[in-house]
BAFI-3210 file (N, C-alpha, C; in Angstrom, 3 decimals, decimal comma, padded with zeros to 6 digits):
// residues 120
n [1|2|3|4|5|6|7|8|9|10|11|12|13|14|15|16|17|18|19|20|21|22|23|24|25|26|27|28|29|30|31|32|33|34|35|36|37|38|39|40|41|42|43|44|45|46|47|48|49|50|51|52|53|54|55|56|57|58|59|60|61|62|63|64|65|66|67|68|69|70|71|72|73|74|75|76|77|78|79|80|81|82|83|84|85|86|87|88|89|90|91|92|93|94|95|96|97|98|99|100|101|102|103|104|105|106|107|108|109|110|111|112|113|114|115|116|117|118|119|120]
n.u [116,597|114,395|110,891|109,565|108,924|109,267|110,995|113,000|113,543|114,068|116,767|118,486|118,298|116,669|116,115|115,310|113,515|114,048|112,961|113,037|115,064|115,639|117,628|115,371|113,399|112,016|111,273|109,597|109,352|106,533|106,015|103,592|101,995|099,300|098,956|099,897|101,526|103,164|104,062|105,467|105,910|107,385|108,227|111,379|112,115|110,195|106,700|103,811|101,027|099,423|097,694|099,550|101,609|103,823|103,208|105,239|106,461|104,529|104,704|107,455|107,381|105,098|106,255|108,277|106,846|105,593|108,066|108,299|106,300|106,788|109,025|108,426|106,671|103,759|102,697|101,424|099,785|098,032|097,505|096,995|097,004|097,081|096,720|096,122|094,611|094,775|093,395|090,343|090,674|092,080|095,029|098,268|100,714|102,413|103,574|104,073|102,809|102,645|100,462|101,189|100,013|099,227|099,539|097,039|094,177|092,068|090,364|087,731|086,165|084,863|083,137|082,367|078,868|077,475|075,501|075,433|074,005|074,888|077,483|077,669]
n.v [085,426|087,557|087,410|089,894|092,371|095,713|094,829|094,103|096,677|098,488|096,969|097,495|095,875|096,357|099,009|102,499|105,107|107,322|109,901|110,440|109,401|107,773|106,093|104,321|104,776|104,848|106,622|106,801|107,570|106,388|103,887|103,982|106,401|108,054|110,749|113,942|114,234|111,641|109,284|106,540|105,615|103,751|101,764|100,298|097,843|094,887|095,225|093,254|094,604|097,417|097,066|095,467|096,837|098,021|100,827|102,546|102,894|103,826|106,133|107,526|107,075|108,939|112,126|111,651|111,159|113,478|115,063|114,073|115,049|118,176|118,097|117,329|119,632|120,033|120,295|122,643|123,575|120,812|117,292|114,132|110,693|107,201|104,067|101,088|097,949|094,617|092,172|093,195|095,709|096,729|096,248|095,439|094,958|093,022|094,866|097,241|100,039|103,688|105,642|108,874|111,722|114,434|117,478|118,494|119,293|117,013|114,389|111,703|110,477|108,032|108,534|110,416|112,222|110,176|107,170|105,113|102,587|101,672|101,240|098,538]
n.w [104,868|104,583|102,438|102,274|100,757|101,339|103,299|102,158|100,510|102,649|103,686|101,808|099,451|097,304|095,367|095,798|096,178|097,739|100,060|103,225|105,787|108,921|111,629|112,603|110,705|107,282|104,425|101,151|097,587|096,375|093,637|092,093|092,055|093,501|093,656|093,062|095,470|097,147|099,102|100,911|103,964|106,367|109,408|110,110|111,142|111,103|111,098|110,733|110,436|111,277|113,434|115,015|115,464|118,040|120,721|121,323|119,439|117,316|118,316|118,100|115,723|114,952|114,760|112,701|110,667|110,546|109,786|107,085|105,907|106,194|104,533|102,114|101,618|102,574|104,284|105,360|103,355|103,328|103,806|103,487|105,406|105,241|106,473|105,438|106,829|106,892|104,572|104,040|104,693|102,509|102,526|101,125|101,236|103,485|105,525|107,972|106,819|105,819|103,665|102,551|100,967|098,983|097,966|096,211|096,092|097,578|097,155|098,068|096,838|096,911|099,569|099,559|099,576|098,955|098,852|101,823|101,687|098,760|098,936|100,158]
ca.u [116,218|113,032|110,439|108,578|109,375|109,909|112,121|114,109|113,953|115,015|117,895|119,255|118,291|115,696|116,301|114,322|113,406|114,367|112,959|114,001|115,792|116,630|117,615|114,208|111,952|112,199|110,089|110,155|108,013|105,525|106,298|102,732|101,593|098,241|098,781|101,364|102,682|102,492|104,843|104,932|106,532|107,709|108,834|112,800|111,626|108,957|105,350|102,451|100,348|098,959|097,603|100,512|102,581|103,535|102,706|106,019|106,689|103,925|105,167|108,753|106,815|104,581|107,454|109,038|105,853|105,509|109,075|108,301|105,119|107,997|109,881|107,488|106,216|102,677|102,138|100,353|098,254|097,157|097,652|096,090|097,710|096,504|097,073|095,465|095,027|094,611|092,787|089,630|091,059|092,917|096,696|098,348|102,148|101,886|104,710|103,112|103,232|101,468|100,625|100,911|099,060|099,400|100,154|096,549|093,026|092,174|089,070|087,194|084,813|083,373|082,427|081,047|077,040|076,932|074,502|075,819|073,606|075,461|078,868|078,310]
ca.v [086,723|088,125|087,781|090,961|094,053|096,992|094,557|093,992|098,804|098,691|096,033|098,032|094,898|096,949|100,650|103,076|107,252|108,038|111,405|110,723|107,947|107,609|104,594|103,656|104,675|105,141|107,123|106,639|107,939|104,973|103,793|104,010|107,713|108,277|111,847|114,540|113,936|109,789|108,474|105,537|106,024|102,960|101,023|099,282|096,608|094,449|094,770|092,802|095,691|098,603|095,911|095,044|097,954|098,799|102,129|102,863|102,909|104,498|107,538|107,262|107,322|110,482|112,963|110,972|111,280|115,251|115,939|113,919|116,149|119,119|118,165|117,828|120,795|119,765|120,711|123,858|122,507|119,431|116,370|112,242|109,985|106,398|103,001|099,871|096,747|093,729|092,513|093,755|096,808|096,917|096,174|095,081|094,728|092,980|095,500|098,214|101,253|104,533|106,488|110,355|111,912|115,816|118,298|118,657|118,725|115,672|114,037|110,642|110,255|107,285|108,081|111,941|112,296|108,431|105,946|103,962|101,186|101,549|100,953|097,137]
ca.w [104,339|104,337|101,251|102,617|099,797|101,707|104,132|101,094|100,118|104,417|103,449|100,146|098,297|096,274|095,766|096,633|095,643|099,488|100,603|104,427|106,458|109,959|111,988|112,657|109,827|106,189|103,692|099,751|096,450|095,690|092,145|091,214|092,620|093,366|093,842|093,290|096,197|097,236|099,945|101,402|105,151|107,285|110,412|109,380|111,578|110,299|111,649|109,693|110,066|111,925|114,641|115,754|115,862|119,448|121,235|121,283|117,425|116,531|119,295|117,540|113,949|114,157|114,302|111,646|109,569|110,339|109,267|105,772|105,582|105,603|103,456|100,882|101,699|102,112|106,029|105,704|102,491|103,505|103,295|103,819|106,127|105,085|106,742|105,378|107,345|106,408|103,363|103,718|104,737|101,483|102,813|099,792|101,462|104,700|106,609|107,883|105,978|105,524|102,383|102,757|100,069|099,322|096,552|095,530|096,602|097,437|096,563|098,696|096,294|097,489|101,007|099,623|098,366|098,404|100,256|102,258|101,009|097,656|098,780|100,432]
c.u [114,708|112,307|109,699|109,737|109,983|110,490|113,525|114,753|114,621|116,707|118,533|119,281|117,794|115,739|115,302|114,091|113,445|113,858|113,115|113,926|116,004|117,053|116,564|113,195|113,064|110,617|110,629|108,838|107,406|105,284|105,358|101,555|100,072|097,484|099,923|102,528|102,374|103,696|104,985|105,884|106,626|108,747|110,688|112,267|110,129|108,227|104,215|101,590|099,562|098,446|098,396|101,333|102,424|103,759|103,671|106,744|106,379|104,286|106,653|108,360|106,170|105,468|107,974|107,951|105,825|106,249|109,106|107,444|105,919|108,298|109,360|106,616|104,793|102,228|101,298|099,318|097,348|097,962|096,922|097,207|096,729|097,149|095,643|095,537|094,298|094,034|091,711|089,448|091,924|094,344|097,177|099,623|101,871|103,798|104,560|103,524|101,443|101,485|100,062|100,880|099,323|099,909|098,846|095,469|092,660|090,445|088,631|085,684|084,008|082,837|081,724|079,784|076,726|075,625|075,081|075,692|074,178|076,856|079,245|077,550]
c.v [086,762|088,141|089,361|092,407|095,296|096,143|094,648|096,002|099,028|098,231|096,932|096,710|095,316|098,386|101,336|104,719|107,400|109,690|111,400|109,549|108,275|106,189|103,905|103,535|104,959|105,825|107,584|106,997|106,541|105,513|103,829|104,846|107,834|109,851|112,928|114,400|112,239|109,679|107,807|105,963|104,523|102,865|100,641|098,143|096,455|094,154|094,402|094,450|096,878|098,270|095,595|095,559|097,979|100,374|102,944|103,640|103,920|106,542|107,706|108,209|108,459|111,044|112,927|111,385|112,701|115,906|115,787|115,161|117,529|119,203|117,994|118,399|120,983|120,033|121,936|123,813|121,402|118,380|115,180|111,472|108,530|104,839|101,700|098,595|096,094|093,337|092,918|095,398|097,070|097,077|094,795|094,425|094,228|093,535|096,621|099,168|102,388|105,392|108,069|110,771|113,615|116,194|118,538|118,443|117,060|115,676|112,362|110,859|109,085|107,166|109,135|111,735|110,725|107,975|104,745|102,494|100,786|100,984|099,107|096,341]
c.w [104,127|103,067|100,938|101,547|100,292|103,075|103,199|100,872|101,856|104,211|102,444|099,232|097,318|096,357|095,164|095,947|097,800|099,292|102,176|105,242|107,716|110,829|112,357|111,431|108,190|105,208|102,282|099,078|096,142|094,103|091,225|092,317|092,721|093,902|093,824|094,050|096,995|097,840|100,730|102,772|106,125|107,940|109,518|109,917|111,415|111,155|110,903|109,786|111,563|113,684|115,612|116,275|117,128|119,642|120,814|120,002|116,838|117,566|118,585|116,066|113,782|114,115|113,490|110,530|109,379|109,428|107,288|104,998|104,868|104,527|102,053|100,618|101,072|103,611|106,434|104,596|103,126|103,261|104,030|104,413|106,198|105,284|106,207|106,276|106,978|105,001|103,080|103,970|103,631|101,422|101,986|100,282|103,141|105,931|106,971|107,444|106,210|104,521|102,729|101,233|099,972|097,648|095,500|096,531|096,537|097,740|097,840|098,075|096,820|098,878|100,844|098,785|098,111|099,437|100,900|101,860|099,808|097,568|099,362|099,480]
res [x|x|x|x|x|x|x|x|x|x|x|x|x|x|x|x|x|x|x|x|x|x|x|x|x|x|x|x|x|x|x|x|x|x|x|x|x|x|x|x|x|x|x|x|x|x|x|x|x|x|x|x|x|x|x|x|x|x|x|x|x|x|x|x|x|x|x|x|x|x|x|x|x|x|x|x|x|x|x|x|x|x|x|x|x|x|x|x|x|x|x|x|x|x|x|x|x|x|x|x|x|x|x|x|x|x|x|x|x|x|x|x|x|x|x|x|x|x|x|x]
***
């Protein structure tokens, strides 16, 4: 068995806030929101990260991502579609995932009015 977390929320070892499932993907509320609307959206089968994913997947996965968009009725607002990789890319869970974001203006404060030189 897998130690990987959201292999375990795929498995029903660890349950989940499901907002939509199909035999390939899954997409659940992240337990620590960083925006009205915060959902984490993945693969069932385990890919370290964004890298690795094949073509295929990720052609499988947008549609899958759109319809979440729907359903939390954030597709004609807006919304953030955010993959981390690795660790200096700030990927915290190594199975790839993406955090859709929505239900509010959304803010990137640190890449607006900054200096570049400030942020390394």
């Amino acid at each position: 068995m897998s130690n990987c977390i959201f292999c375990k929320i795929v498995s029903g070892d660890i349950p989940s806030d499901k907002v939509l499932e199909n035999d390939k993907f899954i997409a659940f509320h992240d337990l620590n929101p960083k925006a009205p609307v915060h959902i984490l959206v993945i693969p069932k089968e385990h890919f370290q990260s964004f890298h690795e994913i094949p073509a295929e997947t990720m052609k499988n996965m947008t549609p899958f991502i759109q319809e979440v968009a729907i359903k939390m009725g954030v597709e004609k607002s807006g919304y953030r579609l955010i993959t981390n990789i690795g660790e200096n890319g700030g990927q915290e869970v190594g199975h790839i995932h993406f955090h859709l974001f929505g239900g509010t203006k959304l803010k990137w404060e640190h890449l607006t009015d900054s200096d570049p030189k400030n942020l390394f």
